[in-house]
KOLTORVO-152331 format. One line per field, with one value per residue: residue number from 1; residue in three letters; chain; x, y, z of N, C-alpha, C in turn. Coordinates in nm, 4 decimals, padded with zeros to 6 digits, m for minus. Layout:
BEGIN
i = c(NUM,...)
aa = c(ALA,...)
ch = c(A,...)
n_east = c(X,...)
n_north = c(Y,...)
n_up = c(Z,...)
ca_east = c(X,...)
ca_north = c(Y,...)
ca_up = c(Z,...)
c_east = c(X,...)
c_north = c(Y,...)
c_up = c(Z,...)
END
This chain:
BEGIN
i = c(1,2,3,4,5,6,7,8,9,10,11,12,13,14,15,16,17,18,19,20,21,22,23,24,25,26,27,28,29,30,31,32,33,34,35,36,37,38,39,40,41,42,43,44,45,46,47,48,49,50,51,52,53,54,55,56,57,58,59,60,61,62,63,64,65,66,67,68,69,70,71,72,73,74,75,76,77,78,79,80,81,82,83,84,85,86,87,88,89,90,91,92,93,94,95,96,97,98,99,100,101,102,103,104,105,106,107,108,109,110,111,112,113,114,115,116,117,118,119,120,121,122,123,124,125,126,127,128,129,130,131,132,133,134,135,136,137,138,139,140,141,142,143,144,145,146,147,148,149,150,151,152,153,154,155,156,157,158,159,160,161,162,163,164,165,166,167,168,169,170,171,172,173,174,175,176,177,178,179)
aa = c(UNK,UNK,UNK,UNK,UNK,UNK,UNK,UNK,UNK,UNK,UNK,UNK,UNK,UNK,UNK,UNK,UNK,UNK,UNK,UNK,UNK,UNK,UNK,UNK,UNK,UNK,UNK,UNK,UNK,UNK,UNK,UNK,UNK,UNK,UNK,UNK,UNK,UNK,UNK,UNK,UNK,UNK,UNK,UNK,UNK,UNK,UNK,UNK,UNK,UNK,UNK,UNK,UNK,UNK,UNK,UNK,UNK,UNK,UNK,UNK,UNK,UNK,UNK,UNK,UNK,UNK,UNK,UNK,UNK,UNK,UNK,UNK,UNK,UNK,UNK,UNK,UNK,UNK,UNK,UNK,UNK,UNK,UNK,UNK,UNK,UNK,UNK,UNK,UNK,UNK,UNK,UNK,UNK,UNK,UNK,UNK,UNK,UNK,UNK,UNK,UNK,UNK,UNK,UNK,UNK,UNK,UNK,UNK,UNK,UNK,UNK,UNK,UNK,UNK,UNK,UNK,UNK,UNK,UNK,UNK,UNK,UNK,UNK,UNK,UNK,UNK,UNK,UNK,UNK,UNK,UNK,UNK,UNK,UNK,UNK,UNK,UNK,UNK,UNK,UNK,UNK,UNK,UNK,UNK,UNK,UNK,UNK,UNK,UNK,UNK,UNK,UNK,UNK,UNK,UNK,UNK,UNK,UNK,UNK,UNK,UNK,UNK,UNK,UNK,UNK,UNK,UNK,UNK,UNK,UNK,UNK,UNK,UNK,UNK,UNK,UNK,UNK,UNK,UNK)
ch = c(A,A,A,A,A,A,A,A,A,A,A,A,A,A,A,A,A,A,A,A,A,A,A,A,A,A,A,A,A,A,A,A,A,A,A,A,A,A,A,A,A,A,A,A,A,A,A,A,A,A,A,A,A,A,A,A,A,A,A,A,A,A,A,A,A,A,A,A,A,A,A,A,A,A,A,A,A,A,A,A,A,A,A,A,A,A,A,A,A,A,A,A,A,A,A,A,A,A,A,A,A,A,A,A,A,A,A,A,A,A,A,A,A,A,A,A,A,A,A,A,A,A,A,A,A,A,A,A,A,A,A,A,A,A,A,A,A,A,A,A,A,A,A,A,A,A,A,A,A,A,A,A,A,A,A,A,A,A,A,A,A,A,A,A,A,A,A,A,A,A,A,A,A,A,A,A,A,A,A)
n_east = c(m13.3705,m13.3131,m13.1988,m13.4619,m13.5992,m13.4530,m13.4618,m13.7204,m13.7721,m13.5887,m13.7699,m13.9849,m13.9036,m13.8011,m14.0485,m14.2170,m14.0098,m14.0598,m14.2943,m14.5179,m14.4210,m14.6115,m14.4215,m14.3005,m14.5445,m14.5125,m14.5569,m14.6663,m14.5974,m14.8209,m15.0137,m15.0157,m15.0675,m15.3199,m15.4290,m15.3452,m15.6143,m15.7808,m15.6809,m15.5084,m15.1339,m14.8098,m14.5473,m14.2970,m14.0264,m13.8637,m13.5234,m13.3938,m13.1444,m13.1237,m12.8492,m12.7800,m12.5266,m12.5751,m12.8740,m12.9350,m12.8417,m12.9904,m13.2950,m13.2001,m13.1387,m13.2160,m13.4950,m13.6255,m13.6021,m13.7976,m13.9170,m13.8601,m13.9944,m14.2540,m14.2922,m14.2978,m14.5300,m14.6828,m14.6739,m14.6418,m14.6597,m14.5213,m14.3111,m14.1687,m13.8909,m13.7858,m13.4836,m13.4370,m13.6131,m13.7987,m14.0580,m14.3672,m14.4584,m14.7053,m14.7078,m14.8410,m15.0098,m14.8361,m14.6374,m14.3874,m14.0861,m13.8297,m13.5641,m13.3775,m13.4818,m13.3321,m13.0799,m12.8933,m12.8540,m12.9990,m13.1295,m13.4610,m13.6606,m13.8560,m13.6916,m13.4409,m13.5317,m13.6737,m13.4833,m13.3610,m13.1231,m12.9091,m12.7808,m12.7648,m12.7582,m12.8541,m13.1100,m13.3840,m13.6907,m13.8941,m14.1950,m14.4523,m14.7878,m14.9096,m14.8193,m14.5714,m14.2271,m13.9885,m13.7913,m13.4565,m13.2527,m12.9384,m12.7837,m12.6685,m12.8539,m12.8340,m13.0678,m13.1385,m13.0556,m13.1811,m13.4397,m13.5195,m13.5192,m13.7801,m13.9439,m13.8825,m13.9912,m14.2386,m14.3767,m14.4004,m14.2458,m14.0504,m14.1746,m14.2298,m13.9522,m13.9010,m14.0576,m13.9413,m13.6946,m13.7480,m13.8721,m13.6322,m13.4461,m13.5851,m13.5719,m13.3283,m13.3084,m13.4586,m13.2738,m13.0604,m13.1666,m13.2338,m12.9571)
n_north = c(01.7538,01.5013,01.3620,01.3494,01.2107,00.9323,00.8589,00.7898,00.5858,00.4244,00.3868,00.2745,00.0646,m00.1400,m00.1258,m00.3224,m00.5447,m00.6292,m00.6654,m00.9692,m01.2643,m01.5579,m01.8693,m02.2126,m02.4125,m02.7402,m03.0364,m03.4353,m03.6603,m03.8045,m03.6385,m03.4457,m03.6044,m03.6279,m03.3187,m03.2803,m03.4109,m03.1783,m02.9380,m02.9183,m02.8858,m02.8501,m03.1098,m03.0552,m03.2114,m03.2455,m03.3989,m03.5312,m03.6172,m03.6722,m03.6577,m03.4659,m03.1773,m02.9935,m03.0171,m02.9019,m02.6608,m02.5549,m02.5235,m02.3735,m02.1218,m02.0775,m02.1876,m02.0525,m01.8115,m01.5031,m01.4912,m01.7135,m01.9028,m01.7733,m01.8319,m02.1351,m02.1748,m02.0812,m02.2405,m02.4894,m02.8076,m02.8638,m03.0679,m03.2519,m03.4948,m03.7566,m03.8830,m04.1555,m04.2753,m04.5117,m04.5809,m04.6577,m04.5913,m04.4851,m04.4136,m04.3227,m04.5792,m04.7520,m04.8892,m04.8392,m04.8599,m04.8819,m05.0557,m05.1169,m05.1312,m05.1766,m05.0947,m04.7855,m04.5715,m04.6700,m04.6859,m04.5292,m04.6658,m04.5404,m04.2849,m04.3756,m04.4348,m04.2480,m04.0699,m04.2159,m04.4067,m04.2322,m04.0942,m03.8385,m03.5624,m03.2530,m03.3534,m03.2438,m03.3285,m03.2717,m03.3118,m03.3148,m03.2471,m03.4532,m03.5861,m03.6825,m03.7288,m03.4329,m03.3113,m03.3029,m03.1775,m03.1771,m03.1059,m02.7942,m02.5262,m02.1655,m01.9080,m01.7254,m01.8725,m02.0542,m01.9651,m01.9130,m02.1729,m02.2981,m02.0794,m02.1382,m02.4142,m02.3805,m02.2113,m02.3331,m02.2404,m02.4285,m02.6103,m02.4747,m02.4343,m02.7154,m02.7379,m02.5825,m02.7222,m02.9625,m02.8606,m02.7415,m03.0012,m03.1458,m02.9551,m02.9817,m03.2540,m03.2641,m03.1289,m03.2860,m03.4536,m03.4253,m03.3585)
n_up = c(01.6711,01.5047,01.7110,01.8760,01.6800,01.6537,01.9674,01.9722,01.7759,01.8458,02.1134,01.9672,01.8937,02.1006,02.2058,02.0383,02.0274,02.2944,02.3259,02.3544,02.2274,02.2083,02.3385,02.1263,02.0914,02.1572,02.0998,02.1241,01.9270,01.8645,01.9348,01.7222,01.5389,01.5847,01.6109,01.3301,01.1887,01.2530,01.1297,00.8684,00.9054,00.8293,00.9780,01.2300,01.3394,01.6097,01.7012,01.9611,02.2663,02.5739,02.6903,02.5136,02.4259,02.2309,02.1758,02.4307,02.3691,02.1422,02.2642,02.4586,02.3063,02.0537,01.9856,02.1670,02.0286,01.9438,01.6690,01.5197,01.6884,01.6382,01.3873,01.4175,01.5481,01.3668,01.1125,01.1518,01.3187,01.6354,01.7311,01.9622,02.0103,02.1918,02.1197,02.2053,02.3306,02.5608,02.5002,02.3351,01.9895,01.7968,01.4593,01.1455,01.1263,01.2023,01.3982,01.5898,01.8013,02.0826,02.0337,02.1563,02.4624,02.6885,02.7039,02.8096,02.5837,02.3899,02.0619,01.9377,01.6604,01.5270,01.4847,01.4203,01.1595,01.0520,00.9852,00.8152,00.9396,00.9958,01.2227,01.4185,01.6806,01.7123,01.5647,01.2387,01.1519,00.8977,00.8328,00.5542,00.5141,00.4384,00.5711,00.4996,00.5068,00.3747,00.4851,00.6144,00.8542,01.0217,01.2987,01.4947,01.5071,01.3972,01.5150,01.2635,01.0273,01.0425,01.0555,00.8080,00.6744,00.7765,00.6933,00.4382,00.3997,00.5828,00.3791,00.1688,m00.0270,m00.1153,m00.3155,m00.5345,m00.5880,m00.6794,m00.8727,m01.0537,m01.0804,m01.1745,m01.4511,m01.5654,m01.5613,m01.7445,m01.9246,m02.0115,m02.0639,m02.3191,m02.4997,m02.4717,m02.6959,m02.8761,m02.9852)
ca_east = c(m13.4764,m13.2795,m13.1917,m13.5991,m13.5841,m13.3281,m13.4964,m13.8542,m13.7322,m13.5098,m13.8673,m14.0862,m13.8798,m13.8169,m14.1969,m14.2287,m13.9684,m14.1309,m14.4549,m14.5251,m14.5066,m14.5828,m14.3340,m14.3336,m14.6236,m14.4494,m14.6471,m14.5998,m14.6235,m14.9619,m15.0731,m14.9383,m15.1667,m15.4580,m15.4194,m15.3905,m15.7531,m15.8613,m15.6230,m15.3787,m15.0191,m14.6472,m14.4618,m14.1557,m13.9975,m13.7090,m13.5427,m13.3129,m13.1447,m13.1123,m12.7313,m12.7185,m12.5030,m12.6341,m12.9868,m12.9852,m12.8305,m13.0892,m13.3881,m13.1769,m13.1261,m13.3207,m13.6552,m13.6775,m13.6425,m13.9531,m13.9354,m13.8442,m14.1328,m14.4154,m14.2831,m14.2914,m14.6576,m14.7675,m14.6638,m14.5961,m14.6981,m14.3710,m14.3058,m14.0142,m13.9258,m13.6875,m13.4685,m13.3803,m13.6971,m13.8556,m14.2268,m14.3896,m14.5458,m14.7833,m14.7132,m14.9278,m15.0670,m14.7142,m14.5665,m14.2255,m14.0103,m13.7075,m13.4900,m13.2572,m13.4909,m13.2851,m12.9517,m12.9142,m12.8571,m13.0872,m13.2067,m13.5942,m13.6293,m13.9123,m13.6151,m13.3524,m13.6439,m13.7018,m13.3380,m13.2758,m13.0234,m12.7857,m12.7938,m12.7239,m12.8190,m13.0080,m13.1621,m13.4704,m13.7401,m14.0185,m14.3009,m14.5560,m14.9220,m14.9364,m14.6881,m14.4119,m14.0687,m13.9671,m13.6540,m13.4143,m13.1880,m12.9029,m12.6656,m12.7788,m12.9123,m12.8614,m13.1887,m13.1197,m13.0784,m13.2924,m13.5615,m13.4984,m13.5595,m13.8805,m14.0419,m13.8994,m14.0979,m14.3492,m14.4851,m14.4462,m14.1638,m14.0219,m14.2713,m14.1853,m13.8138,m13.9117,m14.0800,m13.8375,m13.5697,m13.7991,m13.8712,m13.4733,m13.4231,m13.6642,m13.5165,m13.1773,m13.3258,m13.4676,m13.2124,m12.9715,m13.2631,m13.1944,m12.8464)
ca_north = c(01.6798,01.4020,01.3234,01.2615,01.0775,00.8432,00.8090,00.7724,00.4249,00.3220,00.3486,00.1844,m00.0745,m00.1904,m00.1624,m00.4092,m00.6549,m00.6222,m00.8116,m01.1223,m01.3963,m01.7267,m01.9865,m02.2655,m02.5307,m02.8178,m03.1551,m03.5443,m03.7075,m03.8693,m03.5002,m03.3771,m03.6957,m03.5755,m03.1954,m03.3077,m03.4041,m03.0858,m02.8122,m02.9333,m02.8542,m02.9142,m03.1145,m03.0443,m03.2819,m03.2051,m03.5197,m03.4672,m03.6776,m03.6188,m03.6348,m03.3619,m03.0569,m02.9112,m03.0207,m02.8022,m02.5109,m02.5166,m02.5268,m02.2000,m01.9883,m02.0916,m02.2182,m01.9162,m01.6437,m01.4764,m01.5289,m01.9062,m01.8771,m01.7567,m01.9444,m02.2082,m02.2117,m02.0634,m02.2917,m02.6150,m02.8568,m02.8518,m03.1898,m03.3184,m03.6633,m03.8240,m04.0281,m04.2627,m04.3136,m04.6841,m04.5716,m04.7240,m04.5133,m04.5105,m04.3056,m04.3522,m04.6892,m04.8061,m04.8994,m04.7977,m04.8968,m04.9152,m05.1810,m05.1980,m05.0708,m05.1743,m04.9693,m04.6886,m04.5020,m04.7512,m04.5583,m04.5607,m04.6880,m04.4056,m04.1899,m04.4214,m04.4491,m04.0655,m04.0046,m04.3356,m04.4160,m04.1103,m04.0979,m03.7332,m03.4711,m03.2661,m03.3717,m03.1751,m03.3519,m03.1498,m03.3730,m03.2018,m03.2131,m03.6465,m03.6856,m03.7618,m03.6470,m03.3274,m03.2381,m03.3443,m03.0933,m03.2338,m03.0340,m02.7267,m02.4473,m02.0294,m01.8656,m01.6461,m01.9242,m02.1421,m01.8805,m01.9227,m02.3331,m02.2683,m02.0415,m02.1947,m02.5228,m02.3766,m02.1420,m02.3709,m02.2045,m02.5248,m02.6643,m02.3641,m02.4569,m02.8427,m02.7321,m02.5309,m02.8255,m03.0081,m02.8182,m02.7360,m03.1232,m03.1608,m02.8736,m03.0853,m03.4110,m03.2857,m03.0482,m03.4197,m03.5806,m03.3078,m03.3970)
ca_up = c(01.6027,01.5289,01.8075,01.8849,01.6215,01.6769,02.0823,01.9136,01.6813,01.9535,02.1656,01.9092,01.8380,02.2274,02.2585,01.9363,02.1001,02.4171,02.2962,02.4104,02.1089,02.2154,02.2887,02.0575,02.1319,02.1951,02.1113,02.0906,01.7935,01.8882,01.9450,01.6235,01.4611,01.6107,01.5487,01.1616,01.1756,01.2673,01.0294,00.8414,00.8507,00.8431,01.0996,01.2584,01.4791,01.6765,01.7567,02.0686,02.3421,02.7258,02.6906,02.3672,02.4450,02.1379,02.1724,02.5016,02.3223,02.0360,02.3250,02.5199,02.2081,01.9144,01.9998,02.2640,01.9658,01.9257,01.5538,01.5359,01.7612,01.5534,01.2561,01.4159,01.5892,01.2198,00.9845,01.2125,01.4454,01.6892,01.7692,02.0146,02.0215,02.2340,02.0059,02.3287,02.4469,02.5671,02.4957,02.1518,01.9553,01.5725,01.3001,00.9738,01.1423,01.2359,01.5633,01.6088,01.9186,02.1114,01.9614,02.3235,02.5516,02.8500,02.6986,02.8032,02.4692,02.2320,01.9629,01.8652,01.6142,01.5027,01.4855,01.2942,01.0812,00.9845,00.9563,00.7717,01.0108,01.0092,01.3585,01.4976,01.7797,01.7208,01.3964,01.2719,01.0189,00.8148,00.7263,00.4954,00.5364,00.4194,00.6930,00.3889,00.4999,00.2847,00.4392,00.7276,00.9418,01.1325,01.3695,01.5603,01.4173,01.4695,01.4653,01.1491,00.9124,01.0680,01.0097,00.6089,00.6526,00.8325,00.5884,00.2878,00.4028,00.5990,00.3231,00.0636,m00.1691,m00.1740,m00.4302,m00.6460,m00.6365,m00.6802,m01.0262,m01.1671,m01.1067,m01.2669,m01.5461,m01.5986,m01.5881,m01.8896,m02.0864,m02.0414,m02.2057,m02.4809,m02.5443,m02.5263,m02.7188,m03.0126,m03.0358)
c_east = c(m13.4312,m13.2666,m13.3067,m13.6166,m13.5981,m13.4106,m13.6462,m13.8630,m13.6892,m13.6229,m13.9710,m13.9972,m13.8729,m13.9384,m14.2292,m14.1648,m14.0200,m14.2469,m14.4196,m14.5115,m14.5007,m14.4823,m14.3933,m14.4175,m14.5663,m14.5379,m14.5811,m14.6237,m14.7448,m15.0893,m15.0908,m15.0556,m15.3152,m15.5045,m15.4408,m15.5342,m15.8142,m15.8157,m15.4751,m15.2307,m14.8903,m14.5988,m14.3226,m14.1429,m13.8264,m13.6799,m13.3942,m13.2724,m13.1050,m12.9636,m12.6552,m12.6493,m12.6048,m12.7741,m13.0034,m12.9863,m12.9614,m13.2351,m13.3712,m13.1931,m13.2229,m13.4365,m13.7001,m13.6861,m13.7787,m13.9653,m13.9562,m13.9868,m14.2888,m14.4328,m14.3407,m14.4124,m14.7421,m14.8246,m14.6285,m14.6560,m14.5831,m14.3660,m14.1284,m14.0417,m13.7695,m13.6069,m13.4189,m13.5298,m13.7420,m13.9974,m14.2184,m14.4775,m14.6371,m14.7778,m14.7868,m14.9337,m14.9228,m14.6919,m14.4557,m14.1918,m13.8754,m13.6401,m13.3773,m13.3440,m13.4182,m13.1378,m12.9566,m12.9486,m12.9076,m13.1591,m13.3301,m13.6099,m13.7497,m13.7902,m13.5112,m13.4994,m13.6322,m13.5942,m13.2327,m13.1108,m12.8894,m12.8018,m12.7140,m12.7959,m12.7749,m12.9806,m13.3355,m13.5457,m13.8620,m14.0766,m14.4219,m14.7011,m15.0196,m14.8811,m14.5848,m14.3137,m14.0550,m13.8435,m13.5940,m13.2948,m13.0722,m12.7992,m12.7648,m12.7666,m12.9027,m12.9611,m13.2223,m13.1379,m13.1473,m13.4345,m13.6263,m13.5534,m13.7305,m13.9753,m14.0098,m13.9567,m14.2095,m14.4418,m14.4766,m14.2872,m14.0646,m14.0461,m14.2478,m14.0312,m13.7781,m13.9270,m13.9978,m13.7201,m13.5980,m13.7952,m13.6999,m13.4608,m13.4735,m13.5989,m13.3963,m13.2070,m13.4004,m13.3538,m13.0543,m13.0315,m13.2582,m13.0846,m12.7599)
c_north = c(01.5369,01.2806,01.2665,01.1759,00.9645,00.7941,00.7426,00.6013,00.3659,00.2388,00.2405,00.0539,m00.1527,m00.2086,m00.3169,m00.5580,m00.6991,m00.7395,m00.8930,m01.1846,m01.4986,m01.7960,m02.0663,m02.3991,m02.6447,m02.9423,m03.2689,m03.5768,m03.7680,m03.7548,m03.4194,m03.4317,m03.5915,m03.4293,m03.1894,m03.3344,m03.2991,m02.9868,m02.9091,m02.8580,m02.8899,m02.9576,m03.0909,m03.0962,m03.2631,m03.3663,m03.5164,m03.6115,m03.6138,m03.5553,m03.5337,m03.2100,m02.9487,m02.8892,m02.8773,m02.6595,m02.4557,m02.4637,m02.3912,m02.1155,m02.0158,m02.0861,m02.1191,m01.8526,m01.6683,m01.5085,m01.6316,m01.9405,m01.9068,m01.8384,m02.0479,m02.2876,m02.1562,m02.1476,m02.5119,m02.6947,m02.9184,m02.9961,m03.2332,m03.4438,m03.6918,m03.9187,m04.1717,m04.3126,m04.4438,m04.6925,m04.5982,m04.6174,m04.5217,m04.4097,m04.3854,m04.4877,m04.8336,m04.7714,m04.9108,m04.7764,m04.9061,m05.0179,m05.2155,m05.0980,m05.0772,m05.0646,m04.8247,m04.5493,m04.5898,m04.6328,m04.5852,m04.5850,m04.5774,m04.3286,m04.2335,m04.4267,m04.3127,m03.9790,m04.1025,m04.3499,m04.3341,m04.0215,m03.9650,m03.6298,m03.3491,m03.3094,m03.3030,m03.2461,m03.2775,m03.2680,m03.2787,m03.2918,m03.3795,m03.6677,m03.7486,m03.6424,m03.5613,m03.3083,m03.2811,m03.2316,m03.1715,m03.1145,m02.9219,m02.5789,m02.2622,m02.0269,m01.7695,m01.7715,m02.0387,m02.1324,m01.9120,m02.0627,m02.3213,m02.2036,m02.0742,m02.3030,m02.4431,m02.2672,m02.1914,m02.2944,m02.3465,m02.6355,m02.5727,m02.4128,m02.5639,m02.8348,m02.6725,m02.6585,m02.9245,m02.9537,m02.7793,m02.8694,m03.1880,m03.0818,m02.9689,m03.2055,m03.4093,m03.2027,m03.1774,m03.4789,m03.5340,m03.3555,m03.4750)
c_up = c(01.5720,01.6178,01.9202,01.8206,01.6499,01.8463,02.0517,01.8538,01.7948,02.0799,02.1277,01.8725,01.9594,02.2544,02.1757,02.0092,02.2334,02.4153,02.2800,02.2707,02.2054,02.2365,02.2072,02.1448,02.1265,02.1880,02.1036,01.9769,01.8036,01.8974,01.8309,01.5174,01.4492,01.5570,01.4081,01.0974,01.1915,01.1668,00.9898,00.8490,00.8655,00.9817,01.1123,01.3649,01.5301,01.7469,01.8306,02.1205,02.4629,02.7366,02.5984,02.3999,02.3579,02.0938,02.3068,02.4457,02.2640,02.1571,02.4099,02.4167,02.1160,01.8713,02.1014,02.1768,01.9039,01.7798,01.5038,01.5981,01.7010,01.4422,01.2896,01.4679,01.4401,01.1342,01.0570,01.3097,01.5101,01.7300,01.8583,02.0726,02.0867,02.1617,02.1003,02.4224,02.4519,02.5278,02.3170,02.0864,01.8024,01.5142,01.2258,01.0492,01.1602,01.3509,01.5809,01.8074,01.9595,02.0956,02.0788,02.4157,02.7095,02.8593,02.7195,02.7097,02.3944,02.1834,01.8962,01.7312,01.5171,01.4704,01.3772,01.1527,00.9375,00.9442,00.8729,00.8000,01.0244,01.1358,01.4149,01.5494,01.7558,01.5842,01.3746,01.1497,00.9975,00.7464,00.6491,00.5610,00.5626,00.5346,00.6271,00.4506,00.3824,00.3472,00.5825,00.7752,00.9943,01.1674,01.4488,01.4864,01.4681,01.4411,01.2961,01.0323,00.9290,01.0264,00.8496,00.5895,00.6524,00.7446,00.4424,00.2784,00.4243,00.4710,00.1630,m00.0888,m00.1967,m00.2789,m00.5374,m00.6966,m00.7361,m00.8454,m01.1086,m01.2077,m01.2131,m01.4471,m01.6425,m01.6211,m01.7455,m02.0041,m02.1171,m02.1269,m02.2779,m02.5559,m02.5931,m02.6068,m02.8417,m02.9987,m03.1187)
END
């Protein structure tokens, strides 16, 4: 009996992994704009270069798991941005450009921008809903605790955290303000 069991789980769970999710939708940032007019929600921009060992990794392992996956067409609009590229582009009614487009490695300046110049591959930014930066990533990422970033932006418990810090900060200066 066990031993059905034990072949029974081992079945349902291979069927479970089996199903298709989605890869992650993959947009430009001009795409990402537009999309915002119709449903709001969080961006995530992956900001890569051609030459990134670790950008490829993240794109073999990371952004393939099915989980990363769903998160990430859930709660996100996936955004990858070349941080080397020569093309101009508008955020929020700004035109951001390559500052050496003839160098090979010039860095957009869209990108030094969003990472206020802490220039590394990969780097991952989380704009919320305004399009205000909330949180920046850099290095590359397993899928496990990547997972944890992902739904602690995308579902918002980061506004929960935000207020408590808050609220702790306040108890502190009146609790100095009594002294």
């Amino acid at each position: 009996m066990k031993t059905i069991l034990t072949a029974l789980i081992i079945t349902f769970s291979t069927a479970l992994l089996a199903q298709e999710v989605p890869p992650i939708q993959w947009m430009t940032m001009e795409q990402a704009q537009e999309a915002m007019k119709v449903e709001k929600k969080k961006i995530f921009i992956d900001l890569y270069t051609d030459w990134c060992g670790w950008c490829k990794k993240m794109d073999a392992t990371t952004f393939v798991d099915p989980n990363v996956a769903f998160f990430m067409n859930k709660y996100y609009y996936a955004v990858k941005f070349d941080a080397e590229t020569k093309d101009t582009i508008v955020f929020n009614n700004y035109k951001f450009a390559n500052t050496a487009p003839v160098d090979k490695r010039g860095t957009h300046y869209f990108a030094y921008s969003i990472l206020d110049g802490q220039m590394s591959y990969p780097s991952f930014a989380i704009l919320d809903e305004n399009m205000t930066r909330i949180h920046v990533i850099a290095g590359f990422q397993q899928p496990e605790p990547f997972m944890s970033t992902l739904m602690f932006f995308g579902t918002n418990q980061y506004q929960q955290y935000t207020n408590y810090l808050i609220k702790q900060m306040q108890k502190q200066q009146e609790e100095n303000q009594n002294q």
